[in-house]
C-alpha positions in Angstrom: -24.0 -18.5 27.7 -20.3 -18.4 26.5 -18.8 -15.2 27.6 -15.1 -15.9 26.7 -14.3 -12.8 24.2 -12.9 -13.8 21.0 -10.4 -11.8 19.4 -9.1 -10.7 16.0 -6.6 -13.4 16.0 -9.1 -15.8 16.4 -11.3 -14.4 13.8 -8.3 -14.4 11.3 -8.0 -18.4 12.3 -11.6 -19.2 11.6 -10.8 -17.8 8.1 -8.0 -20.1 7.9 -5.1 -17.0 8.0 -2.1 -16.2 9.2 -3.3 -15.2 12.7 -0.4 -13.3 14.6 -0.3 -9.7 14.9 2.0 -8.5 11.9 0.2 -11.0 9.7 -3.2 -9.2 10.7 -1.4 -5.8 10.5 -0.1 -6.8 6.7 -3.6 -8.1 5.3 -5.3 -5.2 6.6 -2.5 -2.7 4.7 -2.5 -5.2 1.4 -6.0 -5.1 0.8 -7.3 -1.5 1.8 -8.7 0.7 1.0 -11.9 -1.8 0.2 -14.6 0.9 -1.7 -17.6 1.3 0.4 -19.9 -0.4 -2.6 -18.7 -3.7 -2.1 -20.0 -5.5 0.6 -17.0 -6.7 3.1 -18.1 -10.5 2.5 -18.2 -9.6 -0.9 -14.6 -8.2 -1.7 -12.6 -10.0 -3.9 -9.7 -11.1 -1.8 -12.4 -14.1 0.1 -12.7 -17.3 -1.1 -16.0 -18.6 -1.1 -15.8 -20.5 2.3 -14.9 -17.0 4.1 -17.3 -15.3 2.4 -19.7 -17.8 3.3 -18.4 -17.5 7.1 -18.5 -14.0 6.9 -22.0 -13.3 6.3 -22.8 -15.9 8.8 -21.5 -14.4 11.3 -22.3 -10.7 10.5 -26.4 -12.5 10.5 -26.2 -13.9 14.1 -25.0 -10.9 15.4 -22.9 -11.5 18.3 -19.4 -11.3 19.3 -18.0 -12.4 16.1 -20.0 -9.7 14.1 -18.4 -7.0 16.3 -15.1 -8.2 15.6 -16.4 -8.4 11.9 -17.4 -4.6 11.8 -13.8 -3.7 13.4 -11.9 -5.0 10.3 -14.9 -3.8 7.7 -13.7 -0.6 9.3 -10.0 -1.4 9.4 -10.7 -1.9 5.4 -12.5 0.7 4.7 -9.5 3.1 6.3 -7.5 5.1 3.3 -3.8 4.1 3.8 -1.4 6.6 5.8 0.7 9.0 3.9 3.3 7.6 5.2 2.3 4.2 3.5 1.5 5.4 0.1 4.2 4.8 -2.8 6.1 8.0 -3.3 5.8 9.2 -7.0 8.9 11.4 -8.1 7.4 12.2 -11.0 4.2 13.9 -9.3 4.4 17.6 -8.9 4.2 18.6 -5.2 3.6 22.1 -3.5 
């Protein structure tokens, strides 16, 4: 039994993207908030091949699927305030 964690960056790799830390930090802000009706190896922003890997490794349920439920989550999080667009034309108070 293989008991070597794996990590985000190396989930990001096995989907053949950018792996470093800002590059994980930018995808996760460029495609949230994913609605909670679509499946996470369903969203739009997979190609088939991730997709495919996706709901592999969500089915064998191991370390990988963990790692998978993290950015599902990540995803799923509504952007800061601080990272929405400011509209000056929107009434505020």
């Amino acid at each position: 039994m293989d008991m070597t964690a794996v990590s985000m960056n190396q989930l990001f790799a096995q989907l053949g993207l950018p792996d470093d830390d800002d590059s994980i930090r930018a995808f996760i802000k460029a495609h949230r908030p994913l609605p909670m009706t679509v499946p996470l190896d369903e969203a739009p922003f997979w190609s088939p091949a991730q997709s495919q890997l996706i709901a592999q490794k969500l089915s064998e349920d191991g370390e990988w699927a963990v790692l998978i439920d993290t950015l599902n989550v990540q995803l799923r999080n509504h952007p800061l305030v601080a990272d929405m667009p400011h509209d000056p034309v929107a009434p505020t108070g």
